[in-house]
C-alpha positions as CSV (number, residue, x, y, z in Angstrom):
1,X,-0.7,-56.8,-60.0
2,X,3.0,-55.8,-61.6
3,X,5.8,-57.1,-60.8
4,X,8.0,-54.7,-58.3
5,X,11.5,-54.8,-58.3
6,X,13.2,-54.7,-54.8
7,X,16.9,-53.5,-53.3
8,X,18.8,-56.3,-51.8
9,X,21.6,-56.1,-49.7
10,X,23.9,-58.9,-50.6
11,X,26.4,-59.9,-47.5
12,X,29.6,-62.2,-48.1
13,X,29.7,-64.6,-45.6
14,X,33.2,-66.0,-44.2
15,X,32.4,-69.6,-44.5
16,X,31.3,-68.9,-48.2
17,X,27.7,-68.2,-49.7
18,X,25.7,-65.1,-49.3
19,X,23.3,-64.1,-46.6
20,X,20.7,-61.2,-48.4
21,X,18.6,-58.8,-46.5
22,X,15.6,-57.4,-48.3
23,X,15.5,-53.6,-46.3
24,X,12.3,-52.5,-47.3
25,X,10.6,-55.8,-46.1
26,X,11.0,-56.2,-42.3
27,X,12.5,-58.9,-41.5
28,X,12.5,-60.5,-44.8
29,X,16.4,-62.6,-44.6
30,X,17.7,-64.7,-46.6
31,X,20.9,-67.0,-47.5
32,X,22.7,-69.0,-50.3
33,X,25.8,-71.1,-50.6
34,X,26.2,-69.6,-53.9
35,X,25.8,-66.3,-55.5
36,X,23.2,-67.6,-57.5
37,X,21.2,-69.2,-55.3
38,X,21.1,-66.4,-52.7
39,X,19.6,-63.8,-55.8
40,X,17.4,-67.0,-56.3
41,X,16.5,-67.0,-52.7
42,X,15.9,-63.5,-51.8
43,X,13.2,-63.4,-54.9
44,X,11.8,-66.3,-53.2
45,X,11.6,-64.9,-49.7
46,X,10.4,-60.9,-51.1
47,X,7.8,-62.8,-52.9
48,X,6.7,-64.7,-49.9
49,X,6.9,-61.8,-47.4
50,X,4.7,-59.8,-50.0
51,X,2.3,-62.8,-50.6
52,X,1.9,-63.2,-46.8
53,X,0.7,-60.1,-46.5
54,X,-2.0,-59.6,-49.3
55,X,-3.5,-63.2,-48.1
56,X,-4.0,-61.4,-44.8
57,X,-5.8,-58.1,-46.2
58,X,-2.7,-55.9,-44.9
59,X,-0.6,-53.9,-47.3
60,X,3.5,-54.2,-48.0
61,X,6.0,-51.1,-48.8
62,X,6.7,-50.3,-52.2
63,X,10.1,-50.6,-53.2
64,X,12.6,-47.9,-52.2
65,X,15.7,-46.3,-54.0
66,X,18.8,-48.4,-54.6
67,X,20.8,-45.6,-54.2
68,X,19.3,-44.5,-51.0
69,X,20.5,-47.7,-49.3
70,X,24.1,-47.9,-47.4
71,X,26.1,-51.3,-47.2
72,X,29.7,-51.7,-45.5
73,X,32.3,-53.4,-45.8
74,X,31.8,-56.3,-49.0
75,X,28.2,-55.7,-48.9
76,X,26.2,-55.4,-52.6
77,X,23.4,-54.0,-53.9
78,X,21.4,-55.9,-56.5
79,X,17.8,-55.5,-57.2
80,X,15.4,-58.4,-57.3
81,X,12.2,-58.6,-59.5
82,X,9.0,-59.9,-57.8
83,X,6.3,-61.0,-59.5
84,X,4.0,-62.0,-57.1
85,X,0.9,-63.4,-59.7
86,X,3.3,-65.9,-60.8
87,X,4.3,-66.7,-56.7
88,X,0.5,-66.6,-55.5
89,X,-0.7,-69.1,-58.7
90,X,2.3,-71.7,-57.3
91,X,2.4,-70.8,-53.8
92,X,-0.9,-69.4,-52.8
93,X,-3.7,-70.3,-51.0
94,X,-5.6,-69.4,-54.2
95,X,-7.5,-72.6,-55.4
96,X,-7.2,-74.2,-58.9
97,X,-9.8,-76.1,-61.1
98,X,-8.6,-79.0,-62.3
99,X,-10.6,-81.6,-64.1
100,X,-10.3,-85.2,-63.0
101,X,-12.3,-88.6,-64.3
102,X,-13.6,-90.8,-61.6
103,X,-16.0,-94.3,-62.7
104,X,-19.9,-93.2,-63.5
105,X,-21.0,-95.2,-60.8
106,X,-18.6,-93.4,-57.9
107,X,-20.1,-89.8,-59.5
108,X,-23.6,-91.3,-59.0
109,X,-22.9,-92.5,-55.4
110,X,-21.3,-89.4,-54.5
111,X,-23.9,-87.2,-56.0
112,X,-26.8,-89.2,-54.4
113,X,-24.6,-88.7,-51.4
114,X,-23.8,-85.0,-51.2
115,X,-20.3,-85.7,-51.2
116,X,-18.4,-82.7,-51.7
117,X,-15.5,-84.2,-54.5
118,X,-13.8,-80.8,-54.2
119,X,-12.9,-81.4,-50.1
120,X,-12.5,-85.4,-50.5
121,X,-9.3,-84.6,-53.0
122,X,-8.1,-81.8,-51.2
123,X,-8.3,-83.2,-47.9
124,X,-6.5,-86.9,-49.0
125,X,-3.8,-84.7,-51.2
126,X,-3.1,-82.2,-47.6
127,X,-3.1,-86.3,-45.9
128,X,-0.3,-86.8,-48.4
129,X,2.0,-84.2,-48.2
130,X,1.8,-84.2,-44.2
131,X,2.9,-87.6,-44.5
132,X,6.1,-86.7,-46.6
């Protein structure tokens, strides 16, 4: 997939920061306390709406014109790049192989027992973070 680059509408807040609406992705609001985080942000929530979507089999919007968009007031246009490989590899349900070494005799008693070494670390890890 290539990465798509994305309008956002960058909003001043009075109390400071940044809230940014990405107008192509319904719904798909963000905020920051500081410019830099909110640009950070809205990448994050664009690539996260997107992602959302392809994990479901449904398609997104391609990305419109800058120019065709209309702020008020101290609003800003900025465009965000999404690169969604890089998201989905992080973020994704996608699985990974990773390599781990466990004792010869736990391989042996886990072979003999049809243990499934995949779902054993995945389910302790999941264990883990819910306890967080």
């Amino acid at each position: 997939m290539k990465k798509l680059i994305y309008p956002a509408i960058f909003i001043p807040a009075e109390e400071g920061g940044y809230t940014v609406e990405v107008p192509d992705l319904s719904g798909c609001v963000t905020e920051g306390d500081t410019l830099d985080e909110a640009f950070d942000m809205a990448i994050d929530a664009a690539s996260g709406w997107i992602l959302s979507k392809i994990e479901r089999g449904m398609t997104y919007p391609m990305p419109s014109e800058p120019q065709k968009i209309k702020t008020k007031g101290d609003e800003f246009i900025s465009l965000i790049k999404v690169d969604i490989d890089a998201y989905a590899e992080k973020y994704g349900n996608k699985t990974v192989r990773k390599n781990i070494t466990i004792p010869a005799w736990l391989n042996t008693f886990g072979e003999a027992n049809h243990i499934n070494f995949s779902k054993v670390l995945t389910d302790e890890l999941i264990k883990m973070v819910e306890e967080q």
